[in-house]
Biotite code that builds the C-alpha atoms (Angstrom):
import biotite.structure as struc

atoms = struc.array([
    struc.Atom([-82.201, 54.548, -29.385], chain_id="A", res_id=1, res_name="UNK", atom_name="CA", element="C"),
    struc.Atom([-81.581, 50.995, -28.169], chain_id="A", res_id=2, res_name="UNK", atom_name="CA", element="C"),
    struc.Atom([-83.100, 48.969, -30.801], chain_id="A", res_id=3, res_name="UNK", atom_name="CA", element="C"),
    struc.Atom([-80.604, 51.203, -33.337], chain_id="A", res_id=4, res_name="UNK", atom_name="CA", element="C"),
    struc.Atom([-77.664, 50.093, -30.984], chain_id="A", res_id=5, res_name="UNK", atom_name="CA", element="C"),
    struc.Atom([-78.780, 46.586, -31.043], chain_id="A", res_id=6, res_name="UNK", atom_name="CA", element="C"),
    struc.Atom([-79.079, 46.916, -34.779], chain_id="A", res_id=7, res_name="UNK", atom_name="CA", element="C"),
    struc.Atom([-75.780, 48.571, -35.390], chain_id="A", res_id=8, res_name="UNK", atom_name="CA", element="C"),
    struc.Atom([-74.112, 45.842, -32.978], chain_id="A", res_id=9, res_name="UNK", atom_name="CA", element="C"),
    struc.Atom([-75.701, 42.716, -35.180], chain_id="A", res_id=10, res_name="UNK", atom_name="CA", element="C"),
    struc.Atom([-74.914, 45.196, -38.346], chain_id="A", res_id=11, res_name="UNK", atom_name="CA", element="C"),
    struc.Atom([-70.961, 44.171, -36.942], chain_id="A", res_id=12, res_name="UNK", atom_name="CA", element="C"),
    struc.Atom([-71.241, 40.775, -35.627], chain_id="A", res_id=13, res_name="UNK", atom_name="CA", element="C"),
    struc.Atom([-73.417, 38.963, -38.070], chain_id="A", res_id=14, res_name="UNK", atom_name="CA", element="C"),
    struc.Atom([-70.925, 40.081, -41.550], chain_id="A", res_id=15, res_name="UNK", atom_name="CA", element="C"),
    struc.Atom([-67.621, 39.103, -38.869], chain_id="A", res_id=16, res_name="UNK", atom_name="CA", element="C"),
    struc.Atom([-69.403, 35.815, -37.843], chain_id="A", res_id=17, res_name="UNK", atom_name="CA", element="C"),
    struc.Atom([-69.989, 34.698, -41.392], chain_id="A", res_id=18, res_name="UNK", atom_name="CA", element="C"),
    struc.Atom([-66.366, 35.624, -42.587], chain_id="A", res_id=19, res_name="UNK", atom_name="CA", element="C"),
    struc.Atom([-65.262, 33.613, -39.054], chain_id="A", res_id=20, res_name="UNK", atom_name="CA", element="C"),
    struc.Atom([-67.468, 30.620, -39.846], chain_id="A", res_id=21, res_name="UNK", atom_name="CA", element="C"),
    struc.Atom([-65.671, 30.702, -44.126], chain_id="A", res_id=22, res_name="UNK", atom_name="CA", element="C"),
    struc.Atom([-62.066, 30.929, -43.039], chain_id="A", res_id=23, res_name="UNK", atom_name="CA", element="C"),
    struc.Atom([-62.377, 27.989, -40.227], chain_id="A", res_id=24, res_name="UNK", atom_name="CA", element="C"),
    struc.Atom([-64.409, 25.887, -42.983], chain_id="A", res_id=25, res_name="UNK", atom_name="CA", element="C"),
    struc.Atom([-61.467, 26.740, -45.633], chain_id="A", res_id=26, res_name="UNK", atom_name="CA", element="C"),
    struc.Atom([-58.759, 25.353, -42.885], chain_id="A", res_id=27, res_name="UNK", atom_name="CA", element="C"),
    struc.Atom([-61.477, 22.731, -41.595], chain_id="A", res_id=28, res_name="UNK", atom_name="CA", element="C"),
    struc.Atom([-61.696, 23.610, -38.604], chain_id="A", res_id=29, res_name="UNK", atom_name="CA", element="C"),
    struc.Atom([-65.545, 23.417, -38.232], chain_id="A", res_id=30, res_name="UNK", atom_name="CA", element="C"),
    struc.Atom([-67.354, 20.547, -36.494], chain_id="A", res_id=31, res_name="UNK", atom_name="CA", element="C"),
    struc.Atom([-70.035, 20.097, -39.352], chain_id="A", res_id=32, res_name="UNK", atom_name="CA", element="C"),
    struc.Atom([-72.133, 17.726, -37.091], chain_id="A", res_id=33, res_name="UNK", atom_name="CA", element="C"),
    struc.Atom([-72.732, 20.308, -34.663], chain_id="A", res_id=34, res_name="UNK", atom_name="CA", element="C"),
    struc.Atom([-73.619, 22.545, -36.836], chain_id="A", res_id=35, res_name="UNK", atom_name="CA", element="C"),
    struc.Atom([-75.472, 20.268, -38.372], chain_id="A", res_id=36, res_name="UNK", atom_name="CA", element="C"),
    struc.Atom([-77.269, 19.441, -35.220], chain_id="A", res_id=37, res_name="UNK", atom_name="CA", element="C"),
    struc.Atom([-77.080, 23.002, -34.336], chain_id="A", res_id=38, res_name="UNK", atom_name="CA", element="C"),
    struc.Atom([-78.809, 24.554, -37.079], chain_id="A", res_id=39, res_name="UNK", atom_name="CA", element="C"),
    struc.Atom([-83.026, 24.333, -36.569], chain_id="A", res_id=40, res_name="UNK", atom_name="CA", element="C"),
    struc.Atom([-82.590, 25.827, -32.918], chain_id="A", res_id=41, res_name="UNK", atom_name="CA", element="C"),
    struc.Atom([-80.400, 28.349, -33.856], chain_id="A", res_id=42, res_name="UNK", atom_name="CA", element="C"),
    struc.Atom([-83.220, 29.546, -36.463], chain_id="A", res_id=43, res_name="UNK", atom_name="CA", element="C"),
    struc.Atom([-85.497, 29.499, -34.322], chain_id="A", res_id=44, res_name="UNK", atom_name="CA", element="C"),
    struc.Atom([-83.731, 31.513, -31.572], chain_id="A", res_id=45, res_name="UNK", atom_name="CA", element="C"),
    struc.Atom([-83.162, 33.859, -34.322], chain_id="A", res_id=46, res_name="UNK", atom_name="CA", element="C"),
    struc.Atom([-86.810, 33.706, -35.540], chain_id="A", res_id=47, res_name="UNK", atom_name="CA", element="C"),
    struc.Atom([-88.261, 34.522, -31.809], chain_id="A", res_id=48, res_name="UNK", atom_name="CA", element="C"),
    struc.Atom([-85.272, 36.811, -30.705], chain_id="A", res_id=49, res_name="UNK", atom_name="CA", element="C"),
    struc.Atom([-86.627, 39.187, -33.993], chain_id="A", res_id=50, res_name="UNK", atom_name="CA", element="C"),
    struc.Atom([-90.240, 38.901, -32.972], chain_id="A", res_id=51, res_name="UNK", atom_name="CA", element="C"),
    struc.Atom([-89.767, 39.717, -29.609], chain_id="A", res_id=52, res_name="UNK", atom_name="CA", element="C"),
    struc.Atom([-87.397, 42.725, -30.627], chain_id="A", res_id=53, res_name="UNK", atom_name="CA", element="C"),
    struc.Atom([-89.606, 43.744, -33.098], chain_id="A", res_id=54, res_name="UNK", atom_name="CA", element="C"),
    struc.Atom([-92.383, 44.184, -30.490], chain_id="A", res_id=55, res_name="UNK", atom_name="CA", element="C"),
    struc.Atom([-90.982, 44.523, -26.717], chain_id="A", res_id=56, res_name="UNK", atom_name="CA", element="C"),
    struc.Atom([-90.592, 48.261, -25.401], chain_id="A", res_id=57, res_name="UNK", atom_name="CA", element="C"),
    struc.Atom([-86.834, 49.838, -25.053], chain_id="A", res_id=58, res_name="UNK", atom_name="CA", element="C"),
    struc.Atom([-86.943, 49.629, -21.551], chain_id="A", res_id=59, res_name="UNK", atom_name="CA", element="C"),
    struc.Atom([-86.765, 45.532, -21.875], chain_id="A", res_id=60, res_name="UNK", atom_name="CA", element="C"),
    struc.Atom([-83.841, 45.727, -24.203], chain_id="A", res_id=61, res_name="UNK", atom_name="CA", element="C"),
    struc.Atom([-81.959, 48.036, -21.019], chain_id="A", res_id=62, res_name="UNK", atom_name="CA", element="C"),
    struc.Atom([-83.060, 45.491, -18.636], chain_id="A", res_id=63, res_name="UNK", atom_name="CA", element="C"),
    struc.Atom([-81.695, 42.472, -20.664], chain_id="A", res_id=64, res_name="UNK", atom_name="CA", element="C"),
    struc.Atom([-77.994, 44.353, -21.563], chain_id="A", res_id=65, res_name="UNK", atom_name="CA", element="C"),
    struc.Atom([-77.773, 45.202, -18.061], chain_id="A", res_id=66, res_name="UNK", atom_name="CA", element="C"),
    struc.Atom([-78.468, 41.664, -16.848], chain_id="A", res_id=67, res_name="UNK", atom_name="CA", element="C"),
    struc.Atom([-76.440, 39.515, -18.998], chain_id="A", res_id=68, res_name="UNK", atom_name="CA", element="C"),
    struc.Atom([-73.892, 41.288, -19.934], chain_id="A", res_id=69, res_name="UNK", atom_name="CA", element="C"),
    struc.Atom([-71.805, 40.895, -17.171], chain_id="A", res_id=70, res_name="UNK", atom_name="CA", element="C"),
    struc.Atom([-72.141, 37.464, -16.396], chain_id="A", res_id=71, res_name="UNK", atom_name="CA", element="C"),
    struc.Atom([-71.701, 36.682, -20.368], chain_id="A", res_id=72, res_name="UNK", atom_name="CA", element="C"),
    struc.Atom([-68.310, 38.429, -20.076], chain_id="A", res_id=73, res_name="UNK", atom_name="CA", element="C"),
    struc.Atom([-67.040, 36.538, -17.207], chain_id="A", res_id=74, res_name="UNK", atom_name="CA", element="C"),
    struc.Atom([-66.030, 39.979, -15.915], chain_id="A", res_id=75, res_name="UNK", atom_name="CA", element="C"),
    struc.Atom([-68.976, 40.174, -12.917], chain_id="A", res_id=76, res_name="UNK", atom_name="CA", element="C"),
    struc.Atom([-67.366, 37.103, -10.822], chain_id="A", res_id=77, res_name="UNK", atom_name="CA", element="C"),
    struc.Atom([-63.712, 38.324, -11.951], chain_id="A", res_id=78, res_name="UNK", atom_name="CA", element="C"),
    struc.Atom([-65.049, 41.669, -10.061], chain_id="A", res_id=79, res_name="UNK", atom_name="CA", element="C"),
    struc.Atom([-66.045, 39.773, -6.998], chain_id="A", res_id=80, res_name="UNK", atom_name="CA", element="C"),
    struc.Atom([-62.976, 37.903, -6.990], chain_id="A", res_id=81, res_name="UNK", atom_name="CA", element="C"),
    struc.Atom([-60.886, 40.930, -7.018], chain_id="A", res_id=82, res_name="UNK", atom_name="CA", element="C"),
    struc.Atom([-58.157, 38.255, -8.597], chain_id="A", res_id=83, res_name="UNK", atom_name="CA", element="C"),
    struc.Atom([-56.321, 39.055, -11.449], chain_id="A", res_id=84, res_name="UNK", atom_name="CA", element="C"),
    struc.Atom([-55.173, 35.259, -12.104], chain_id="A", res_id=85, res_name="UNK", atom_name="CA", element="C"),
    struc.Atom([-58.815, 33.912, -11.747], chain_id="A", res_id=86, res_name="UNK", atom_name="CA", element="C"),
    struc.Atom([-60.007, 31.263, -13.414], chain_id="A", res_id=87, res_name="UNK", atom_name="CA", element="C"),
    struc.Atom([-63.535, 29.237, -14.050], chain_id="A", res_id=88, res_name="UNK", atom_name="CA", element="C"),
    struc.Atom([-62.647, 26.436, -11.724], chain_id="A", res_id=89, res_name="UNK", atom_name="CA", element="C"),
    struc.Atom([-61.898, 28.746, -9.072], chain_id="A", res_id=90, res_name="UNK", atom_name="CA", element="C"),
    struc.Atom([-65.146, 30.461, -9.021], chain_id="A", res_id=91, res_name="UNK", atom_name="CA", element="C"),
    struc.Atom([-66.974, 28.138, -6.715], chain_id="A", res_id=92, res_name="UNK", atom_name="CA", element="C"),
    struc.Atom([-64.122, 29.498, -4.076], chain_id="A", res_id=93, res_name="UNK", atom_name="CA", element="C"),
    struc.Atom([-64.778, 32.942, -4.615], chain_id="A", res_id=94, res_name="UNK", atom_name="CA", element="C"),
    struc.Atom([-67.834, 33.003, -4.668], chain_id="A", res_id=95, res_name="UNK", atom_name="CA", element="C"),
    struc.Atom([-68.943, 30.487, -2.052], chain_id="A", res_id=96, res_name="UNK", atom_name="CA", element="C"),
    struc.Atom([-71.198, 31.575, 1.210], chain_id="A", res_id=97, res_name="UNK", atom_name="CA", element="C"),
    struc.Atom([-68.265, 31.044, 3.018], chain_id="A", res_id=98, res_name="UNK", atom_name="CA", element="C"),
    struc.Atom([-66.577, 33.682, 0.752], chain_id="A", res_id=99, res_name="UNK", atom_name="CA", element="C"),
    struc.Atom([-69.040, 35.738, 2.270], chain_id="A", res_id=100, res_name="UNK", atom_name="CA", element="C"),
    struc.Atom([-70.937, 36.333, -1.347], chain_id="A", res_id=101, res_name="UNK", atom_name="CA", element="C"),
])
């Protein structure tokens, strides 16, 4: 069941990040040498993330959701912080030794 969640998740983000990408480029808003720059590694993340998905077991797609989706988010050290005002800067405070993390 995981690669079909994975597949109906890109099914969403890929058409949005496309119509994203179109409407900055119509107000130019994009950074075309970035992209530009940008491009080849993004292809071949792509290219090796589809390999790898095509062949790794479910269990490994678990492991990988459950790993990096919180720290993506920002929401794991926002948990440890317990701060509702908390901010990136401040996360070397809260989550220092002396913090007691």
């Amino acid at each position: 069941r995981m690669p079909l969640c994975i597949g109906t998740s890109l099914a969403i983000i890929i058409p949005t990040s496309v119509r994203s990408y179109r409407a900055h480029y119509a107000r130019g808003a994009v950074d075309m040498e970035t992209l530009k720059a940008w491009w080849l590694p993004v292809l071949i993340g792509v290219v090796a993330g589809s390999v790898t998905a095509r062949y790794a077991p479910e269990r490994l797609f678990k492991f990988v959701f459950v790993g990096f989706s919180p720290r993506r988010s920002g929401s794991g050290p926002r948990m440890r912080c317990r701060s509702v005002r908390w901010r990136w800067r401040s996360a070397s405070t809260c989550l220092s030794p002396a913090a007691g993390l």
